[in-house]
Each structure stands twice: as structure tokens, then as C-alpha cells.
N, C-alpha and C positions, 0 to 999 in steps of 0.2 A: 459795369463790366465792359472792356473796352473790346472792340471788333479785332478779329486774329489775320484781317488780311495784312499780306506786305503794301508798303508803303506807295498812294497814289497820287500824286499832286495836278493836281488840272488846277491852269491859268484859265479862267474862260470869260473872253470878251463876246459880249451878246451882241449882235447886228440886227437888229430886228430892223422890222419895215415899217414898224412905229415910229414915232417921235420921240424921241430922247430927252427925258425932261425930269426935274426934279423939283420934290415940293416944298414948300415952306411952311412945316408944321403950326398949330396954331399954341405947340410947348414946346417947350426944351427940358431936356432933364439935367442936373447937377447932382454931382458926389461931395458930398465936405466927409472927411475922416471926424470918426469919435473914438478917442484914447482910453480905455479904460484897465485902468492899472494891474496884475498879477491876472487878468481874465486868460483862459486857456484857451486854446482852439478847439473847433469842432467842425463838423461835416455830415452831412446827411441827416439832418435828427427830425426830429418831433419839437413843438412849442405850442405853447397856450399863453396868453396874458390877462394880466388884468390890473386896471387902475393904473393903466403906464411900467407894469412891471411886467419881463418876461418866465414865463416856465420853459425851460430847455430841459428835453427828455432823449434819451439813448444818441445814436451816432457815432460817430468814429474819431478814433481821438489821434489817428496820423492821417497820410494822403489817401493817391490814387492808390488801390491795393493793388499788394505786388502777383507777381504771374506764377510764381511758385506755390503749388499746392499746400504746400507745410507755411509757407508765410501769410497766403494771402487771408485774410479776416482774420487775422490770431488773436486770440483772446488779448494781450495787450494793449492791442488797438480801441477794446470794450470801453464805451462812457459806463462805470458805475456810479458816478456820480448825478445829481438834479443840479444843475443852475438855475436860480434867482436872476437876472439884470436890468439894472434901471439903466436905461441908457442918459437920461436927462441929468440925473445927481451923480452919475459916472460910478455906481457901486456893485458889488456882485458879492454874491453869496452863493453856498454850494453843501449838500449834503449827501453823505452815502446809502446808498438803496438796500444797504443789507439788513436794515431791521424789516424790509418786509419778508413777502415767501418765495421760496424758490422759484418757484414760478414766473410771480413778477418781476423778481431780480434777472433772471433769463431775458423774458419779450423785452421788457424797457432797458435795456443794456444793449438792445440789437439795432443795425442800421438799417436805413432805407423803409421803416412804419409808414403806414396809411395814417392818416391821423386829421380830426376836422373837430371843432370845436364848437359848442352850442351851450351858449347861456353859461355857467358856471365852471363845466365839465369839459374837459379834452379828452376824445376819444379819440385810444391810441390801436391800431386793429396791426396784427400778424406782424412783419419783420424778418431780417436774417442774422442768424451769428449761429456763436455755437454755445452750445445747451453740454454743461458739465453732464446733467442727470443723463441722457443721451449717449454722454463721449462724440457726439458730432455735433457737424452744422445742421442745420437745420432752418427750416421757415415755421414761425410760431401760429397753430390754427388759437388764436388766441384773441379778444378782444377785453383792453383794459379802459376805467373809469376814470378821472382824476379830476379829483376836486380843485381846480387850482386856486381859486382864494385863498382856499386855508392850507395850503400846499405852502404856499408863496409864505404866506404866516407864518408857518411851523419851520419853515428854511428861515427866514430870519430869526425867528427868536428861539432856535434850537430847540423846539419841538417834538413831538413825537409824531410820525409820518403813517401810519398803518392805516387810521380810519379814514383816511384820505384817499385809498384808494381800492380799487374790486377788479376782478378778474373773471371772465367766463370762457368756457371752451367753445368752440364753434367755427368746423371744417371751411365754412365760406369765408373766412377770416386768413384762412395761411396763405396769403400771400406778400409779398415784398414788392416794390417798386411800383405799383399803382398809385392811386390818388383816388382822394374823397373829396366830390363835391355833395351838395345838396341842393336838390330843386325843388323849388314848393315846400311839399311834408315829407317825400321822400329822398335818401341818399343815395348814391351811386356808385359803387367803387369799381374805376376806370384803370381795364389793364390788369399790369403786374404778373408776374409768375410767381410758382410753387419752387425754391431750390432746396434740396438734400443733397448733404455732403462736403464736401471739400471743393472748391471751385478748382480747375484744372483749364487753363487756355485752350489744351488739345485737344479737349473734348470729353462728353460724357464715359468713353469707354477706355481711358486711358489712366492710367496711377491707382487712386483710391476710386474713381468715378464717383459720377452724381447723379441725380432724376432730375433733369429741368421740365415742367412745364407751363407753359404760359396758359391763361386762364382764357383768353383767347374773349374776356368776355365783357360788358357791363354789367353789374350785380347790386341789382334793386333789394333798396329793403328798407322798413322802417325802423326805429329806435325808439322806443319807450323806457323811462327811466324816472322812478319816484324816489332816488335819492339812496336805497337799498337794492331793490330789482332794475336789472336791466334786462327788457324783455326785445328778444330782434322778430322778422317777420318778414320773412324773405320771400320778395314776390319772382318771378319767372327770369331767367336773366335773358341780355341778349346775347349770342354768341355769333362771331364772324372772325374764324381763324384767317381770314386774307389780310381783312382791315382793322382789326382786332386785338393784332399780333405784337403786343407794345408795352415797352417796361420801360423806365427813369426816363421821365420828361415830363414835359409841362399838361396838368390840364387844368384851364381858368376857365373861373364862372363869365358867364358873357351876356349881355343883351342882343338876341340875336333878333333878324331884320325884320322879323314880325311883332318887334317889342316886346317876345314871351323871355322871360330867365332860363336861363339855359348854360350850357358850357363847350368846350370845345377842346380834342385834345392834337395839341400840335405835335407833328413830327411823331418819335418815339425808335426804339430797335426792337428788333432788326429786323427787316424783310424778313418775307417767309422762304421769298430762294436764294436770297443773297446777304451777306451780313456788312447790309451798310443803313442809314437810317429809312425810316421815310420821309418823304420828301412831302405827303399831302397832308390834310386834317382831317376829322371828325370830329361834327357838330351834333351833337346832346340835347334833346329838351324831353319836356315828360310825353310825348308822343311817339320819338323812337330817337332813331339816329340818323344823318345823314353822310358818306363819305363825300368827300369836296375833293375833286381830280383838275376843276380848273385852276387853284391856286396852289404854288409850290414855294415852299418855306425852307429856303435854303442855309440859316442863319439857326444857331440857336437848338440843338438837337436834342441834347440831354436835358436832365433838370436843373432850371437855375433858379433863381431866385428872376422874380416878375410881379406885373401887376396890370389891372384893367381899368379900362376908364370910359365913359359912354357918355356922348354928349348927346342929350334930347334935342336939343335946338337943331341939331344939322344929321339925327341919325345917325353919328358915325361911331363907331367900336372900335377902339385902339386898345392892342394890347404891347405891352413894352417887356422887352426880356434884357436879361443884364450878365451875360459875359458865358462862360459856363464849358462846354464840349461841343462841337461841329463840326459834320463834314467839312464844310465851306466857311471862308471868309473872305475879307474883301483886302485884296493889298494893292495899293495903290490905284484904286478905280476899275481894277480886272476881279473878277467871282473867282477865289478860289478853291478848288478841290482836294480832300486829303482825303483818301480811305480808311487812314487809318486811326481818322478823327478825333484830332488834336485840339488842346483846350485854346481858346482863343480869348480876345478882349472885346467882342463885339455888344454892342450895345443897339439893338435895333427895336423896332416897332412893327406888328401885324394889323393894318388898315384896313374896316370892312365899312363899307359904305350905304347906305339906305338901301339900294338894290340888293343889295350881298355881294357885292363884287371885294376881292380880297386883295390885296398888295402890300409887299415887303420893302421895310424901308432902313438904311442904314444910316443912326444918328449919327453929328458929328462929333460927340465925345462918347467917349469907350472906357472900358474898364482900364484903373491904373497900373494889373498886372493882368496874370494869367492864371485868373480865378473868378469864380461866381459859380462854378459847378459845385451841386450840393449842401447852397446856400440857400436861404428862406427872405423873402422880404414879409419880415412882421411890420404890416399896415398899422398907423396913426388909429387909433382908437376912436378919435375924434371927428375922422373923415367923414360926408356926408356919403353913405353909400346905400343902394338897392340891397335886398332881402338878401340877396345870395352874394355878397359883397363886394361887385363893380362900383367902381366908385363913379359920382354925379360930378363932371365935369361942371355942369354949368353953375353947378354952387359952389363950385371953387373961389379962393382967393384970387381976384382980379391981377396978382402979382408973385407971389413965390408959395407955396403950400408943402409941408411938409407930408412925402406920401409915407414915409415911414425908414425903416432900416433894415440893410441887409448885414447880415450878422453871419460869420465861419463859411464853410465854405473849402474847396480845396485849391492850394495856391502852387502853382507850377512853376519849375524854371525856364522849362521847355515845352513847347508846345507839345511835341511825344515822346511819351517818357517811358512807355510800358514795354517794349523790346529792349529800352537800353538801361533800363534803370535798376536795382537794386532796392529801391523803394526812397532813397536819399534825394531825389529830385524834386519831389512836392508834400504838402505838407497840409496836416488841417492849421487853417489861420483863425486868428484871434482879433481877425479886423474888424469890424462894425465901419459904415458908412451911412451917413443922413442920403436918404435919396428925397430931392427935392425937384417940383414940377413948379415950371416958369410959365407962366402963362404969354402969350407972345413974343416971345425967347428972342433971343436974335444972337445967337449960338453958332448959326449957317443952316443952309438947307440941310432936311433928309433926304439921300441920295435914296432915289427909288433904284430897285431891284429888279433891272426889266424883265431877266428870268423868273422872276416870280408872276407874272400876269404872263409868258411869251406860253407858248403853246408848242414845240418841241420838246421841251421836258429832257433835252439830253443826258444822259449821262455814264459813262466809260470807268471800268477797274479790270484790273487784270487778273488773269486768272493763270497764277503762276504756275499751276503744276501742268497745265497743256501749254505753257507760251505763247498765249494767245491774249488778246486785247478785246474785253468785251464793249461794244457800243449798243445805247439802246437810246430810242427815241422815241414820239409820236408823230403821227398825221393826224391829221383831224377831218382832214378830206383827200381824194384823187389828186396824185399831183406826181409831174418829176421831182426824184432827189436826183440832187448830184452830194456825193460824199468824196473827199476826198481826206487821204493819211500821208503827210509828209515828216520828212528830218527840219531841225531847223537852217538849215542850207541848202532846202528847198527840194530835196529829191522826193520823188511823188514814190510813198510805196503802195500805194493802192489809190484807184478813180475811178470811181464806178458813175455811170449814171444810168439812173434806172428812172425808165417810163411808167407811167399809167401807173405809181402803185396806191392802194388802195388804203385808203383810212384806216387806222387803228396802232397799234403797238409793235414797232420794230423791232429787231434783234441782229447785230451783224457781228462776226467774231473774225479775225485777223491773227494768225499765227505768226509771231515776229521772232525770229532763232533769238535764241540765251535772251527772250526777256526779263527773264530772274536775273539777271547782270544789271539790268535798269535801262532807262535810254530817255530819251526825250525825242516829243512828236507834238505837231501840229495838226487837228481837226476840224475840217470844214464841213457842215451840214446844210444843205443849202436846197428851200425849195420855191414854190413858184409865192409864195407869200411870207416867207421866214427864211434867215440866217444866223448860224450860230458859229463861232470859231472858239475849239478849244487847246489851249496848250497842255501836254498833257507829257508829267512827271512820275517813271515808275523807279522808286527808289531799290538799288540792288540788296 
């Protein structure tokens, strides 16, 4: 669900007092298209595989949802079908969910599921749409079982589908837009919120209204399953509504820098007092959790499709994301900013090093459109990976490895389409792409992200109904700022400089007449060890 600010465009060139430098990854990545004939689009869903075949479960069978209450999730958009696909023999198969119960036909018909897979079974847990039995939308407290071997068997040889799958009730389960990972013996489900109702851009208390709320939490728990019982056991969760506070985005499993399995979730929405992403992580292992404020991840916001890789030999963690919805992207070598966080093509990597130090890098090929949001990379079966399934770099093919494919997804024509669109602008697609890792690539450098390591943390949205321009920054220690806010023909509307000020988290606000009209402004931030200059675009 996309953020309801007007439109913010920041150009920003970083000036740090570091060195400017970029590195020469030790892969590249490549896309080859796979064509597979009468396959339909989809976005958001659920999948399980096996034996090189895929199981594709619920999702949405058009785009970005529209902003009107009566349109957006409307039961049309509902996957009630199961896909089969073999991406290798190019074939697909497809069967309708109505011989099972209500119930099931309901959750697995729904977008945005938690869902993680263990040995035979795909566990598919809560979701959003709308539930006939109901008459609304709803978030399903639902956890379903699915056998997919014999899923995949009975979709091809037209089957009967029922004992293939089970259903249990359970309130820790209604949620949408989080992720399941697994560490160890236990699971996690990271994130997501509770939605009832009919979504409404204006807000909870306007039209038909809704209850949003976010779970604010991790929510430990085991799984036991002899094939009939599934039995859950839900240990204490952790709860942190500051850092907590996070729905559709990425959380991968990771080798974190103590060599224990672990995960980490990047970015996610929306702040707690402002509705733009966050910009930091949260790293996961069975000991608790960590927030990470020294690195910022400006690439990559919502859920895309991605993947992990951990090289033993040199301790590093690379995670790579593939195209998707961002505040920022990069055009033409400036960081750019949009509030109103538009799908992009970017294709980057997050670098953690033997110490833990983290950094953002921007690959030099990118996605072929304006998609990857909503999309899944279902991983190579075949890959040599750790327990919680980062894959082992060093056993890699000395030359090209297939890491696997990314399948649907929503494809844009526009980078923002939810103010101007009618919903005819984007689309669930029916692409697939081999995503292939090079080992010594010679592609070109990843452009490092120097805002991603810099230590100012800038960054500026407007706050239309007071006509004001919010800035907000860090120190890290005692220092002068100088700030200054020009026009681009250089008239200074504000220069402050302020002495002595004192380490921590700034906030400066600038009332600028008819900023709702729009305008364009240059931002300098400037202190005794860091500079940053931002261009900054408030569309009217």
C-alpha cells in the first residue's frame, strides 16, 4: 500500500570527507528472459517447489491496487486458481481451488501470505482479501498445510486436490505482509499487520473505514506436523513498536558476523511518525534482535524478489535485491529521492563485512522495466546452501551459476502511478527471468552508496498542509552546522549556522508560501567532518 504523501523528489549528491571510491564486486549478476507460452501473471503470492517444479499459491491477478475504496482488492483481482511451472521444459499447469472448503478457498486466494516451506509442506499462514462469508476484507487468523508433491501430481494429472491440504485457526497467524524465516528449530514471523475492511488512502476514519494494526512484533514459535496434526507453540514474542513497525519488504536469512544463522530485515513501512520507509535494518538470531542505525539502505524498500550469498573464505554477506518500489534511486550518479515512492529498476547489493560493517551498492545492470515489486526469486534446488538457505559462495561454479528465477511480479509504466492512475498503468506480469551469478564478472564496478556508510542520515518531505519543508539529520558528535536552503538561481532562503550543537538527532522545519504549488530547492548540510547537498523537488 503505497504512502499518501504529495509528491518529493530529492536529487542528492553526497560530499563526504571520505574517499570516493567504488568497488569491483567479486559477481555480477545477469537476467536472460524465459518465455513460457499462455502462463498468466501474478504478484504477491505464495510458492513451494519441488523436483524443479513450482507451486504458485493466491496473489493478485492485476497491478498496483487502486486508491479507491470500492476498487482496490476487489474480488476479481483474486488468484483462485493453483499453478504448476516448470520453468526448464517451458510448461504450466493450473487448477481451481473450489473443490476444497470455504475456508481454504478464502486464505489461499488472498495476497501478501506469510508462507515458508520445510521438507514436503508449504506453510501458508494469514493474508488479505476479501472473505464472501464475511461480506468484507479481512486478514485470515488462518494457518494452512500443503502438500506439494502430491499437489503438483494432482495439478498435472487432474487429480483430486482435498487431502492435500489442512487448515487450522490461530489468532497469531492474522497477519499480511510479514515474512517467515526459520532459525535453528524455531520460526519467526517478522512484522506485518492486522487489516480489516476495505482499504481507503484517507485513512482509517473515512468511507467505509478499517482497523490497521501492525504487530509491531517477532513471533516465535515452533511447528510440529506428523502428516495429519499440526501442532504450533508459541513462545514469548518480541515487541518494539519504534523498530518493529514494518510491513512488505524484505527479510532474508543471513550469516551474521559471528557465523551464527540468523536474518535481517531491511528497510520496511512506514515510520512510526512519518509515512516514508525506513531507511535502517534489523538483525535476528535466536538470542534476540539487534537495530542497526549505523547503516542506511536507501535502495530497495518494499518486497522484491532477492537473494543471499556468504562467502566463508573472506566473511562477507552479500545480499542482492532485484528491482521492486523505493524511496530513492540513482539517476545518473546523484541519490535520488521520491516520497511518494515510485517503482524503480534498481538492482543492488547490501555488503556486510567480517566486522559487521554494512554498505550499499549499486549494480551496473538493472532491471528491464519497472518491476520486481511483489515478485519472488524461487532459488535453484540444486544450490549448495546453509540450513536457513543462504547460499555458499565458495562452492559455487567458478564461472556462471544459476541462482534461480524470478517469476510475476508488478510491472509499471510509470514510476507513480497511484494519484494518477485508474489502475490501467501497471499490471501483474507473466515474465520469469533466469537470474544468473558470474563469478568475476566484468560487468563494471558496483557503485558504492556513500550515503549508505556517511553518517548524516539526511533527509527532507514536505509537510503540505503547514507549507513547510521538514529537514532532519544526525550528529554524531559536538560540532558546527552550517545549513543552508536555496532556489536554483542561487537566492539563499535560509543560512543558519549554528555553533556548539550537540550530538544526536535533528529536526529543522522552513515554512516556504504556496508549497503545495511545488517549487524546487537546493540543500546544503554541512559540518566540521561531513557534507551533503540535496536537490530537492516538491511536485504541486
Amino acid at each position: 500500500m503505497p504512502v499518501n504523501l504529495r509528491s518529493l523528489t530529492v536529487l542528492a549528491a553526497i560530499l563526504i570527507s571520505l574517499k570516493s571510491f567504488s568497488q569491483t564486486a567479486t559477481f555480477d549478476i545477469a537476467l536472460e528472459p524465459v518465455k513460457i507460452e499462455g502462463l498468466g501473471g501474478l504478484q504477491s503470492y505464495a510458492f513451494g517447489q519441488h523436483n524443479g517444479k513450482w507451486l504458485i499459491i493466491g496473489g493478485r491477478l492485476d497491478g498496483l491496487h487502486r486508491r479507491q475504496p470500492f476498487a482496490a482488492f476487489d474480488e476479481d483481482g483474486h488468484n483462485r486458481r493453483l499453478f504448476v511451472i516448470d520453468p526448464v521444459n517451458k510448461k504450466h499447469w493450473t487448477a481451481s481451488i473450489s473443490s476444497l472448503s470455504t475456508a481454504l478457498q478464502e486464505q489461499l486466494s488472498s495476497t501478501n501470505m506469510q508462507f515458508f516451506q520445510q521438507g514436503n509442506y508449504l506453510y501458508v499462514a494469514g493474508g488479505y482479501g476479501f472473505s464472501a462469508s464475511l461480506d468484507d476484507h479481512t486478514t485470515y487468523a488462518k494457518l494452512a498445510a500443503v502438500d506439494v508433491p502430491a499437489t503438483i501430481n494432482a495439478i498435472i494429472n487432474k487429480g483430486k486436490l482435498v487431502a492435500h491440504f489442512r487448515q487450522i485457526t490461530d489468532s497469531q497467524f492474522q497477519v499480511t505482509g510479514g515474512r517467515i524465516v526459520k532459525i535453528n528449530e524455531l520460526f519467526y514471523l517478522v512484522g506485518g499487520q492486522k487489516f480489516l475492511g476495505a482499504y481507503n488512502p484517507m485513512g482509517p476514519d473515512h468511507g467505509p473505514g478499517f482497523i490497521q494494526e501492525y504487530t509491531n512484533q517477532i513471533r516465535k514459535f515452533s511447528l510440529m506436523d506428523d502428516g495429519s496434526r499440526i501442532t504450533i507453540d508459541h513462545l514469548p514474542a518480541i515487541t518494539d513498536e519504534a523498530h518493529l513497525h514494518r510491513r512488505d519488504y524484505n527479510v532474508v536469512p543471513q550469516i551474521l558476523p559471528g557465523g551464527q544463522e540468523g536474518a535481517t530485515a531491511f528497510s520496511g513501512v512506514f515510520q512510526k511518525t512519518v509515512n516514508i520507509p525506513f531507511l535502517n535494518c534489523v538483525d535476528i538470531d535466536s538470542a534476540g534482535y539487534t537495530v542497526n542505525h549505523s547503516f542506511t539502505q536507501y535502495y530497495n524498500h518494499y518486497h522484491c524478489a532477492h537473494f543471499p550469498v556468504y562467502a566463508a573464505s573472506t566473511k562477507e554477506m552479500n545480499t542482492v535485491f532485484l528491482g521492486g518500489i523505493a524511496q530513492y534511486y540513482d539517476d545518473g550518479g546523484l541519490l535520488t529521492q521520491n516520497s511518494d515512492v515510485p517503482f524503480v529498476k534498481t538492482i543492488a547489493r547490501v555488503s556486510r563485512n567480517a566486522e559487521g560493517r554494512m554498505a550499499e551498492y549499486k549494480l551496473p545492470v538493472q532491471m528491464p522495466a519497472l518491476l520486481g515489486a511483489g515478485s519472488e526469486l524461487i532459488p535453484n534446488e540444486a544450490l549448495p546452501r546453509y540450513t536457513n538457505g543462504v547460499i555458499r559462495f565458495d562452492e559455487l561454479s567458478p564461472d556462471t551459476t544459476l541462482i534461480g528465477y524470478i517469476y510475476g511480479g508488478i510491472v509499471s509504466k510509470q514510476p507513480n502511478t497511484f494519484w494518477v492512475s485508474e489502475g490501467e498503468l501497471s499490471n501483474a506480469t507473466n515474465k520469469i527471468f533466469k537470474v544468473l551469478l558470474v563469478k568475476n564478472g566484468r560487468a563494471g564496478a558496483h557503485r558504492l552508496n556513500e550515503q549508505s556508510t556517511g553518517t548524516l542520515k539526511m533527509e527532507a518531505y514536505p509537510d503540505i498542509k503547514n507549507d513547510s519543508l521538514i529537514i532532519q539529520y544526525k550528529l554524531v558528535k559536538t560540532t558546527d552546522v552550517k545549513l543552508t536552503l536555496s532556489t536554483p538561481l542561487g537566492k539563499n532562503l535560509v543560512e543558519l549556522n549554528l555553533k556548539d550543537q550537540p550530538a544526536g538527532d535533528m529536526r529543522f522545519s522552513k515554512y516556504i508560501d504556496k508549497l503545495s504549488d511545488g517549487g524546487t530547492f537546493i540543500l546544503t548540510i554541512e559540518t566540521a567532518y561531513e557534507k551533503a547537498t540535496q536537490k530537492i523537488i516538491v511536485e504541486p
